[in-house]
N, C-alpha and C positions, 0 to 999 in steps of 0.2 A: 369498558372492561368490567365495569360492576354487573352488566346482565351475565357476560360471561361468568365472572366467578362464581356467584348464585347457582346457574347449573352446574359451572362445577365440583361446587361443593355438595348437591345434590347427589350427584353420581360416585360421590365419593361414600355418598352415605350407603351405595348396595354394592359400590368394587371400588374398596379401599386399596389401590398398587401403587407403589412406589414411582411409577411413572404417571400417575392423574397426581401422586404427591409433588413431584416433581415441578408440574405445569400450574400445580396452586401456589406454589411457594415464589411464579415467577409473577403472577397477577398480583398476590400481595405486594411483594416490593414495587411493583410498576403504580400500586394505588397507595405506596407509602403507608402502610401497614405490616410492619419491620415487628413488630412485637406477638403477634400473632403466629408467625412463620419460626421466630426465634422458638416459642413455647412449644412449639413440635417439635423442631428439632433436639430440642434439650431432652425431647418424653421418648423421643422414637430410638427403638432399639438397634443397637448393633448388631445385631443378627435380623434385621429386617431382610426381607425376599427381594431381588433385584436382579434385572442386565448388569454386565460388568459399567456397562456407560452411565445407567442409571445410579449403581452403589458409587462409581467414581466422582459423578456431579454432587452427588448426597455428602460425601465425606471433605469436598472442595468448599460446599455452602456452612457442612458445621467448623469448619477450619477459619471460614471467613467472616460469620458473624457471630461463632459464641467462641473462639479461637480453645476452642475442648481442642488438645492436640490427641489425646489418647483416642479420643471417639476416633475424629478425622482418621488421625493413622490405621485406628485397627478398620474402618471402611473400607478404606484407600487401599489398605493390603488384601482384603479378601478381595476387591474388583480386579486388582493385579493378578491373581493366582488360578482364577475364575476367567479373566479373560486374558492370559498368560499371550496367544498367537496373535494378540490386535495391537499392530504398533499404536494408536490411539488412546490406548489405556494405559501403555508404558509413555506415553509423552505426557498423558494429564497426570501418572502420580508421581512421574520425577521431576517433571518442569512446572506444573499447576500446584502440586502436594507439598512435593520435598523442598524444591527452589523456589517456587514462588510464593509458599504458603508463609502460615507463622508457626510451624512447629517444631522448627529445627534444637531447639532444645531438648523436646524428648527424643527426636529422632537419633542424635549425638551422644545422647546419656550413656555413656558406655556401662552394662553391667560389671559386676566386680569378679565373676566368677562362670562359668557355662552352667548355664539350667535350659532346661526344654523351653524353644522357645526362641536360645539365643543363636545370634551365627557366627562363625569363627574364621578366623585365618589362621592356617598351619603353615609352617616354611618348612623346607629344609635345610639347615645350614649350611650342608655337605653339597649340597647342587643348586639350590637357590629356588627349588620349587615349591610352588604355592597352591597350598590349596585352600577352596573355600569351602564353607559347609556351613546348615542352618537344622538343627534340631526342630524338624517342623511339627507342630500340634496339630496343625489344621488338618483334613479329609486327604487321602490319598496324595501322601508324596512322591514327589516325584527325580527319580537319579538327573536326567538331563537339564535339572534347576537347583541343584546341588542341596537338595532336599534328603535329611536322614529322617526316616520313624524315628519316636522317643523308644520303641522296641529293640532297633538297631543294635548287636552287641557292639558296635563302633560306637553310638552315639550315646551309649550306657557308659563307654568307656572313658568319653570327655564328660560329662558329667561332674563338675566341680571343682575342674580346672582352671586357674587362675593366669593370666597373662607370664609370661616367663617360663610356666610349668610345662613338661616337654612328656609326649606319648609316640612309644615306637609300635610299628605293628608292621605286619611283613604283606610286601605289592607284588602281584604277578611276575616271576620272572626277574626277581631282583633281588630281594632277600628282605630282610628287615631291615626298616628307617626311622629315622629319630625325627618328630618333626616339633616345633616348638613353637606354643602358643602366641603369635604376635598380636593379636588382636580378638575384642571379643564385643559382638555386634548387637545393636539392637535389632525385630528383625527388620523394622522401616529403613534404617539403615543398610540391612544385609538387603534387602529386596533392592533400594535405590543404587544401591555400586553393582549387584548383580545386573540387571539393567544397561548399565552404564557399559558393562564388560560384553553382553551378550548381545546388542541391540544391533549391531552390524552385522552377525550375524546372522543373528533372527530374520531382520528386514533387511538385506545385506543393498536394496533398490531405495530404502529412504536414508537421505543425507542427514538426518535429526543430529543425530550423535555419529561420535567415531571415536575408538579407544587405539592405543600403543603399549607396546612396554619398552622397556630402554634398558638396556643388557651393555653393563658396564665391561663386561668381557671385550665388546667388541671395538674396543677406541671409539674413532673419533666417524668410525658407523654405526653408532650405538645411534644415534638421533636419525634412523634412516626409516625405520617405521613411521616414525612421526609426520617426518616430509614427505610420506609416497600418501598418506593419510591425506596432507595439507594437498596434493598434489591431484588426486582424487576429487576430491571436494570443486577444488577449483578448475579441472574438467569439468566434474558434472555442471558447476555452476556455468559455464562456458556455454555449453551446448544449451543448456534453457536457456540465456540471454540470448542466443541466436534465434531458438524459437520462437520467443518474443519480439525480437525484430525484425524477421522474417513472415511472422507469422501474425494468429489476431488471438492470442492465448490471452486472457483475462488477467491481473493481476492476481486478483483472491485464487484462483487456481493456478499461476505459478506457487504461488507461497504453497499449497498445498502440494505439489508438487516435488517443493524443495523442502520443504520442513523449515521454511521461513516465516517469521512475521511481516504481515500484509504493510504493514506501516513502516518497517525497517525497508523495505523490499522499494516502497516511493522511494526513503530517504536517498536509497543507493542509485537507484534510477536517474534519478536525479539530477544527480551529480558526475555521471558520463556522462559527455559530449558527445561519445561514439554510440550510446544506445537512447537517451535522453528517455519520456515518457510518452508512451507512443498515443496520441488522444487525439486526432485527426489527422485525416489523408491532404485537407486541404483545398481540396476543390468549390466552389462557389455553391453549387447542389447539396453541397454534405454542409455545407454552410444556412443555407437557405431551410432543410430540414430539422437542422438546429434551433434557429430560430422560430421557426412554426413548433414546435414541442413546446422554447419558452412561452409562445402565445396560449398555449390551448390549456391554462388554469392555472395550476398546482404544479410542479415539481415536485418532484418527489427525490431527496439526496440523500447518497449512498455514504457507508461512512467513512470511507479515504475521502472522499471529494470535502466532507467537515474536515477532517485532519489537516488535509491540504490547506482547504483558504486558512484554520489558525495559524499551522506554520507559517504563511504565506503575510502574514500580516495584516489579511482582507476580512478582520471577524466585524469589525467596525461598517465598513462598505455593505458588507450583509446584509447587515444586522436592517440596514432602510432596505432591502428586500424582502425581510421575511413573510409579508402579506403572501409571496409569491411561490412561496417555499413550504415545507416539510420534511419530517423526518418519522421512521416508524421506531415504537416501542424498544426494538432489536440492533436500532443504531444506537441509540443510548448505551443500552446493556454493553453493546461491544468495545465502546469508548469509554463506559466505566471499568471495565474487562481491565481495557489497556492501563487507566489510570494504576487500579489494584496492585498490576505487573512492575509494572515499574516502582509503584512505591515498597514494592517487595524487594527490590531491587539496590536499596538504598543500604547503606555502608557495607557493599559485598564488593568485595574486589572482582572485577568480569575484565574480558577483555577477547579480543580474536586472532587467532592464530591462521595465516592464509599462505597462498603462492599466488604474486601475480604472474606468472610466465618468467618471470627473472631473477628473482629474489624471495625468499620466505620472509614472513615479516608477522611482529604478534603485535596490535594495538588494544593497549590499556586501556579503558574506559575509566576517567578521573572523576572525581566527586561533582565537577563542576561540570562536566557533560551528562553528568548520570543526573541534577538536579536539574536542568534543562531541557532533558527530556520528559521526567516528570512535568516540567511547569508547560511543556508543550502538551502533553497530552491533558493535562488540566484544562489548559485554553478549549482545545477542542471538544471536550467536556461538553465547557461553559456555554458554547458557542451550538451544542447540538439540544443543549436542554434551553435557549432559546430561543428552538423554532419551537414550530405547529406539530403537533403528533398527529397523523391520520393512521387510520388502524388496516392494516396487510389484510385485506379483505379487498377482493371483488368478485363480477357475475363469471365474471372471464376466467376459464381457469388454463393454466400452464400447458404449452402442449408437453405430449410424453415426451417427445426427444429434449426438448429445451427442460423438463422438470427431475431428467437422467443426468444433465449437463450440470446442471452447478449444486446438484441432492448435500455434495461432499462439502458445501463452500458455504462460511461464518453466515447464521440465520438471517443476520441481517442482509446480504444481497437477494435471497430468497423472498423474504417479504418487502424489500424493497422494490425489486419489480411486479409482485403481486400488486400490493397499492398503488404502482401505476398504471396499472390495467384497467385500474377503475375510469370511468368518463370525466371529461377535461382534466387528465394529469398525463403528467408523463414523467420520466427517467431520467435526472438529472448524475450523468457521474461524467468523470475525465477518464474514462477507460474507454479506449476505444473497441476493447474487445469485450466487455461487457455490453457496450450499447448493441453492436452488433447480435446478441444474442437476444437484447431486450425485445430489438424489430425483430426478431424471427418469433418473440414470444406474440407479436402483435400492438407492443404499448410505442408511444411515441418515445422522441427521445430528445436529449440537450444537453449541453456542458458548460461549463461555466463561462465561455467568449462572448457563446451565441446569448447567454442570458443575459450579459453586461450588453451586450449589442441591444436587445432589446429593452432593457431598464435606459439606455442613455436614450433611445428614441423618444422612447414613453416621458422622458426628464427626472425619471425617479434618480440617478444618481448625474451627476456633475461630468463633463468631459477632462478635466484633472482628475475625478475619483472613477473613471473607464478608463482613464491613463496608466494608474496606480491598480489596475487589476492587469491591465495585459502586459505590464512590466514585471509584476510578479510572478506573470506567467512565463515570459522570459527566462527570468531567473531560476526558474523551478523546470526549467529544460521542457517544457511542452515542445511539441510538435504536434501541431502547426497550428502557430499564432497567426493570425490576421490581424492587419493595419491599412491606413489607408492614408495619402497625403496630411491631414488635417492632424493625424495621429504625431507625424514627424512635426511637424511645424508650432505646433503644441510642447516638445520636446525639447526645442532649438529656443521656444522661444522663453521657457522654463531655465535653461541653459543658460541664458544671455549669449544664445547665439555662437557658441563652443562646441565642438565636439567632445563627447562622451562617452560612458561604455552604453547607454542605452542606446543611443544614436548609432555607436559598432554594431548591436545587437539587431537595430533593422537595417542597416548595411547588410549585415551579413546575410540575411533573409533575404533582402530584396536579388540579390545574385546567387541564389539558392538556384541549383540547375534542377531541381524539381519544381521551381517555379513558373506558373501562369506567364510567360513573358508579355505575353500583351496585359494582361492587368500588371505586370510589374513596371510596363511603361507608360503606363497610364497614370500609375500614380507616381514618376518620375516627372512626368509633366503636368501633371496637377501642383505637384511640389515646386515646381522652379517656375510655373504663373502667381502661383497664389504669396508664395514666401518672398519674389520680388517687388510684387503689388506692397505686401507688406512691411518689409524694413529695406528692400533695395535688390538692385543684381548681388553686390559683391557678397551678402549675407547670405543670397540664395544659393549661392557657388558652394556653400559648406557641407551640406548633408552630400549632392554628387559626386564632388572630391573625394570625399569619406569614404562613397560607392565605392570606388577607385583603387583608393587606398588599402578596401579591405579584401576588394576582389584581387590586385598584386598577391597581399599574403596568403590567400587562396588558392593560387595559381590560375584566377579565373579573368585574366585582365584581357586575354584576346578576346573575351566575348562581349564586351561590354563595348565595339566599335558599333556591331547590329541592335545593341540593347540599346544605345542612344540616337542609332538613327529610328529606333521603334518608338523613342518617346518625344523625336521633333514632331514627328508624324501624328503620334497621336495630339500636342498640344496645338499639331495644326487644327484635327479634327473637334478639341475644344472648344479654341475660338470660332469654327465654322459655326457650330452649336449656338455659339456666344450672341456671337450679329445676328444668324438667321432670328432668333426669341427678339433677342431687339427690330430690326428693319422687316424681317416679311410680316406681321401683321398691317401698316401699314402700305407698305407695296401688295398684298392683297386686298385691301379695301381699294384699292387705285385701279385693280383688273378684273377681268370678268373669269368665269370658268374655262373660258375658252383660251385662258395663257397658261402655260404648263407650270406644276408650281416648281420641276426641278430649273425651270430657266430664274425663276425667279431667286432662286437660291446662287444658282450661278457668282452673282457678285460678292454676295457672303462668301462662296470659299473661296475666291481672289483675294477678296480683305483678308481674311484669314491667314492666307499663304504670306501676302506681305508682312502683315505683320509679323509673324513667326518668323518669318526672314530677316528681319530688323531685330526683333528680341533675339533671335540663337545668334546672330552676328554681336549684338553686345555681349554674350554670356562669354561668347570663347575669349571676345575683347577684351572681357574682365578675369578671364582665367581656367571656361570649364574647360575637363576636361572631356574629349569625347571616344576619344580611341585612336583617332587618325593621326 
């Protein structure tokens, strides 16, 4: 990054813009050079030249490291007014500025009086109507932002009105009205509730925000705005979770989408059973693909997939892969992003107001979940500032359609698959709709299964610490885990040989009716050879059972008569394996070319069958169950 900054500070020496300022102010912090970046900020002027996005980053950067609330504000307001039609700039200066920021002190400061400048609320007593209004100083006001000149004889006329103080003036068609000073604004303040009021409007297709009003006239349908709002919402969110399950739509562009955070948006994933996180199909190919990405160098991780393994418990487990691993510049940033947010977040009462389809319901967000999610996103931090940084550079560049596709989505998925473009790397995320895009960009790709798959081959981690990742993965509602007999038996025998909710969790999997059934009985008879061999029949009876048991609660217990007759079979095909590796090298040293080798095999699957015959006769003896 220091060859970079060099030039760029060069270039800044003959086009000094606010957006090559911009890209300087992000190589100093990335090289820890915070003082240099501070000393511009503090020199450069507020009436600097800018894009509305560029004045908006500028006034978020002085809010954040020299906490000037007047600079930030008055930045913030001219990017809003400048860029007034882009919902984009109304999210960063009400939710990055006003809520997230540190300036809500001056923001609140109520003037004492209206001077140019300030914004007001008018009522009327006699019918209850409101109006708003902002004596604007700045360039060309505008009526449909409830904008007056300081020329305005209306806005000459408030002019040094005090809260209480009451001005009539006469409205089309009505006569004269009294209206009375309720309130008197600052304008960061009048800009952030105007916002708040217009923004459904505006963008009436983004879910970001949604406003009501509650008219006490109307009993006990006064709260009907409110609900058809909550009710809305929870449509729209409806119809994306369907096309996310239906479909191969990315995470970071639902969130954009919905006007969601990419990290609240896992949480909820989540934690439905009925949509879980969609991050493989499953199949042994898309498995195998996986795994050839973890082989071919570098990984390269996206920053949900850091978020995830902190929440998930697994920073530890990593942390002995990170030879294998990396992270670009822009995951950081995004993960310090989140830290910022939330610790902005901290003694504000927040909470969410929804419909599930039956009931309206509003949850609180308590000190101790709001400190939890802070100390979460911290983790994940920690956890992304100790990998490797490789830098969003390679030869390969993006094709057009794939560099249209995610242009709108957090910098960091962008140069995360850049840097895996580069030779021996590839694309480590849990998004299956993302990978999907990464192959069409060309780069390889991996998730976190196939990488624990191959770290346990290689013996870089422990078969209890490959346990402790695909259980997490569990828990964290992936679809689709892979396991394999040795996986359960491991689990049983951690257990002391009890059923549990992990052992429920590959039950329930293993009678998954999207499931492989011949690998599903494959590893049903690998389990009841290998787990008898090792503590007995009646032991091995318990994970089956279980099968059983959970396929009943499923309604899926007729199908499990074919699924066991699919795993005698196959454990016949085991042992046939078994003897022939033992007895035909010998019985080929004994014959010439000229005796066929399936005759010689011949008695291997007779053995075979006997025995399978004698074991499945003691299993049922001791209690499986089989269907019949």
């Amino acid at each position: 990054m220091k060859p970079a900054l060099k030039l760029l500070e060069s270039a800044l020496q003959q086009h000094d813009v606010l957006r090559n300022r911009l890209i300087w102010i992000q190589l100093l912090v990335r090289l820890g050079r915070s003082d240099e970046m501070r000393d511009w900020l503090d020199r450069v002027s507020e009436d600097i030249e800018g894009t509305p996005i560029e004045l908006i980053a500028l006034a978020q950067l002085v809010d954040r490291y020299l906490s000037n609330a007047t600079k930030a504000l008055s930045l913030g307001y001219r990017a809003l007014r400048t860029g007034y039609g882009h919902p984009r700039i109304h999210l960063a200066y009400a939710l990055g500025l006003i809520v997230g920021g540190r300036a809500s002190s001056v923001t609140m400061a109520a003037p004492q009086l209206i001077q140019a400048g300030a914004g007001v609320v008018l009522i009327n007593d006699a019918t209850g109507e409101e109006l708003h209004r902002i004596i604007e100083t700045g360039p060309a006001p505008a009526v449909e932002r409830d904008e007056l000149s300081p020329d305005e004889p209306f806005a000459k006329r408030l002019l040094g009105l005090r809260v209480g103080d009451s001005i009539a003036f006469t409205k089309l068609g009505v006569g004269p009205q009294s209206y009375r000073v309720a309130e008197i604004q600052t304008p960061s303040l009048f800009a952030f509730r105007r916002t708040m009021r217009q923004f459904p409007t505006l963008f009436p297709d983004n879910p970001a925000f949604g406003s009501f009003t509650i008219d006490e006239s109307k009993g006990d349908d006064r709260f009907e705005e409110m609900f058809a709002m909550a009710r809305n919402r929870a449509d729209k969110g409806q119809q994306l979770e369907t096309l996310y399950r239906d479909g191969l739509i990315p995470i970071p562009m639902f969130a954009r989408l919905s006007g969601a955070d990419i990290f609240e948006i896992w949480e909820n994933f989540r934690q439905k059973n009925g949509l879980g996180l969609k991050v493989a199909m499953g199949v042994e190919d898309e498995f195998a693909t996986g795994r050839a990405g973890a082989q071919a160098g570098i990984a390269v991780v996206d920053p949900l997939c850091v978020y995830a393994w902190a929440r998930m418990g697994l920073s530890a487990v990593i942390a002995k892969l990170s030879n294998r691993l990396a992270i670009v510049q822009s995951t950081i940033d995004s993960l310090r992003q989140l830290v910022e947010e939330r610790e902005g977040r901290r003694g504000r009462k927040t909470g969410t107001f929804g419909y599930d389809g039956e009931r309206y319901f509003f949850i609180e967000m308590t000190p101790e979940a709001a400190a939890q999610q802070l100390a979460d996103a911290r983790s994940a931090l920690d956890l992304a500032q100790s990998l490797p940084l490789v830098a969003a550079e390679s030869d390969q560049a993006l094709p057009e359609g794939v560099a249209e596709l995610i242009a709108d989505l957090d910098p960091a998925y962008h140069d995360s698959l850049i840097a895996a473009l580069a030779p021996r790397r590839a694309l480590l995320t849990d998004d299956l709709g993302l990978r999907v895009i990464a192959q069409a960009a060309g780069a390889q790709v991996c998730w976190t299964q196939p990488l624990a798959q191959v770290a346990l081959s290689l013996q870089a981690i422990t078969h209890p610490e490959y346990r402790q990742i695909i259980g997490a993965l569990f828990d964290a509602n992936h679809a689709f885990v892979q396991f394999n007999a040795a996986d359960v038996i491991g689990e049983l025998q951690d257990s002391a040989w009890t059923a549990n909710d992990r052992l429920r969790d590959y039950a329930r999997l293993l009678t998954s009716e999207t499931l492989d059934q011949t690998h599903a009985a494959m590893v049903m008879a690998e389990l009841l050879l290998n787990s008898s061999q090792i503590a007995g029949i009646a032991r091995a009876l318990i994970f089956p059972n279980l099968v059983f048991e959970v396929a009943g609660e499923l309604g899926r217990a007729e199908q499990l008569r074919a699924f066991m007759g699919a795993a005698r079979a196959a454990a016949q095909h085991i042992q046939t394996r078994a003897f022939n590796r033992r007895l035909l090298p010998p019985r080929l040293m004994q014959t010439t070319h000229l005796t066929p080798i399936d005759a010689l095999a011949v008695m291997s699957a007779r053995r075979a069958e006997k025995f399978v015959t004698r074991f499945w006769d003691a299993l049922e003896a001791a209690g499986l169950k089989t269907g019949d």
